[in-house]
Each structure stands twice: as C-alpha cells, then as structure tokens.
N, C-alpha and C positions, 0 to 999 in steps of 0.2 A: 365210484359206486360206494352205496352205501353198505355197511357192514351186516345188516340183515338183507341185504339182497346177497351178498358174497356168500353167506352161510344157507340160504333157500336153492341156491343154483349146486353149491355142492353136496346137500343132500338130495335134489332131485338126480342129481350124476350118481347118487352113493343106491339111492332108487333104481336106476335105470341098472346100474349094472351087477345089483343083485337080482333082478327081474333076469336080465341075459342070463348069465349064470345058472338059473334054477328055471329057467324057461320049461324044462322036461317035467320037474316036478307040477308046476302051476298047471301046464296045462294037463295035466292027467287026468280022467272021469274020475267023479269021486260020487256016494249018494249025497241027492242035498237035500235036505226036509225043508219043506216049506209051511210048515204047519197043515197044511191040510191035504199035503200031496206031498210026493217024492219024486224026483228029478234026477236026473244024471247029466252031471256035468263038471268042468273043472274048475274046482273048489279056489284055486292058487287067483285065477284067472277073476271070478266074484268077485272075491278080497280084492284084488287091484284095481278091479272095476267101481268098487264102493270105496276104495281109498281115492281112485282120482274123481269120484264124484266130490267129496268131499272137499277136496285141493280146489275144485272148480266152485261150490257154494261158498269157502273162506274168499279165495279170492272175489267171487262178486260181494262179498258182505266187505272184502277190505278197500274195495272200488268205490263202493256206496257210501261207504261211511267216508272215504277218502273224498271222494268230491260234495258230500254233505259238508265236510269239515271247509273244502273250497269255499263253497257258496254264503255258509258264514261267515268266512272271514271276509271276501269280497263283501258284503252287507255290511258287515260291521265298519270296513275301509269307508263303505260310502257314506256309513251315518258321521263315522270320525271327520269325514272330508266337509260335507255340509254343518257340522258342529263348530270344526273350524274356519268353514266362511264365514256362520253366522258369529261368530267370536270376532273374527278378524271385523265383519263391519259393526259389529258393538262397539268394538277397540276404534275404529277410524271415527262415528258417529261420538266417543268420549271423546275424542281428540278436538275435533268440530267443538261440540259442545266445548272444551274445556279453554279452548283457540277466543270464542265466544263470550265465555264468561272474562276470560283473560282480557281483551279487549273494550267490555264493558269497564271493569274495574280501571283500566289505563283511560278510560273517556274519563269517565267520576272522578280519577284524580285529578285529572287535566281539568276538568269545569271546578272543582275544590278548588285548585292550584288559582287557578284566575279569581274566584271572586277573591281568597285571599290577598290575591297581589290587590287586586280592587279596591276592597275592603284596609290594606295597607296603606294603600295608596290618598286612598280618600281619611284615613287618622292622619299618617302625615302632614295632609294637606291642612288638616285641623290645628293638629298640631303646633304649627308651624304657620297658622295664621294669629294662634293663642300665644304664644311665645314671644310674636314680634308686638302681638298689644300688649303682652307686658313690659317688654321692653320699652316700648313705648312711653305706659305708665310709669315706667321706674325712670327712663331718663324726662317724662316732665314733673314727677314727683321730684327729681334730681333735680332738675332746672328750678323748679320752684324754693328751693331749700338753698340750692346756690343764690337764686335773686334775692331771697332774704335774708343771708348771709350779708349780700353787699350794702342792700338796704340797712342793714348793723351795722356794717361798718363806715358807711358811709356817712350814719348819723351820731355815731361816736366822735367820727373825725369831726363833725359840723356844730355838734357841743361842746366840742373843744374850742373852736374858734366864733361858736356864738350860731342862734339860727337865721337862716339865712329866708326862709321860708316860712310861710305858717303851715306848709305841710308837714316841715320840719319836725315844728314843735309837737303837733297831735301825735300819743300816742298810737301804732299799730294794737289791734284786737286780734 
C-alpha cells in the first residue's frame, strides 16, 4: 500500500475511536439554530454527519478526478500508439524509398559501367588499328630506306668496277 492510504486508514481508526469514546457527549440534545428556526438535537452527532458528508464529496471528487486522469492517459496512449504506427510506416515507406533510389543509382552505374567498357573497348580497337598502320608505315618507310641504302651500295660497288647498266649510270632523283 500506498503511503497515503496507510495514513487515511489510521486517521479514520484515530476517528472512529474518538467518536467511541465520546459517543455520550455527541449524542446529547443540544439547541441548534438553524437560522430561522431552532431545533433540538445532538450537536456531536451533526458535526460527524457533515464531516462524513464531506469524507464522502472528497472522495467522489478524488474518483472523478482519478479516472478523468485514466481516461487521459489512455487517449494520450492511443494517440502515442497511432503516432507510432504512423512513424514506424514513414520509417518502412524511407526504407522502400531509400532501397529504390539505392537500386536506381546501382542500375546507372552498371549502364555507365558498360558503355565505358564500350566506349573502351571500341578506343582500343582504334587504337590499335592506328598503331599497327603506323607501324606499318614506319617498317615500309624502313623498307624503303633500307632499299635505297642497297641501291647505294650497290652502285658504289658498281663504279668501282665500271657500269654495268645504263640504269646504272642515271642518276636516282
């Protein structure tokens, strides 16, 4: 129990047996004014009558107010409650969404990803079709520089021993 219940049960006991106690006096006639009339009766007996009226209006005012305070809270629980569905499926609806956008940007890179490789693919092949025509032109630029190399030497050695030809003799232009 709670500690103001523990303290309301032992002054209602502290009540009850002052009330035993002094029963003779309470109940005795006394006059009583009512303002516009006079009555007899006992005074002790009134008083505890208007004190347990009162004991009787607290507690309905602490019942009413006790289960008003219920009812709020229950309400407040259920808006908390619906606040946190509707939270919770905002939160799943980001996730979605976020799952969404995630998966867009992984397609986009993947379609980047490819035409680069593509686009790689086909420089290379460029590439690497330009490179073998130069090579091309450097070994028949090579070839040709070698044959005229021989062609000099061949007609050095041939004017050495005299020409042999009349292609011989005509000078190369």
């Amino acid at each position: 129990m709670r500690n103001r219940t523990i303290l309301m049960i032992i002054f209602f006991i502290l009540v009850a047996a002052f009330v035993a106690l002094n029963w003779a006096e309470l109940s005795r006639p006394t006059a009583l004014n009512l303002g516009m009339s006079e009555v007899q009766g006992p005074l002790g007996l009134v008083m505890l009558g208007i004190l347990g009226l009162a004991v009787i209006l607290f507690l309905v005012y602490a019942v009413t107010l006790q289960t008003a305070s219920l009812l709020e809270a229950r309400n407040h629980t259920k808006e908390l409650n619906a606040q946190r569905d509707l939270a919770n499926k905002a939160e799943v609806s980001r996730f979605t969404e976020l799952r969404g956008v995630i998966d867009q940007i992984e397609n986009d890179s993947r379609t980047r990803q490819n035409e680069l490789k593509q686009w790689f693919e086909q420089r290379m092949a460029t590439l690497q079709q330009e490179v073998g025509s130069k090579i091309d032109n450097s070994g028949n630029t090579l070839a040709a520089y070698m044959g005229e190399l021989e062609d000099r030497f061949d007609g050095r050695s041939t004017r050495a021993t005299g020409p042999s030809t009349i292609d011989d003799v005509t000078p190369r232009v």
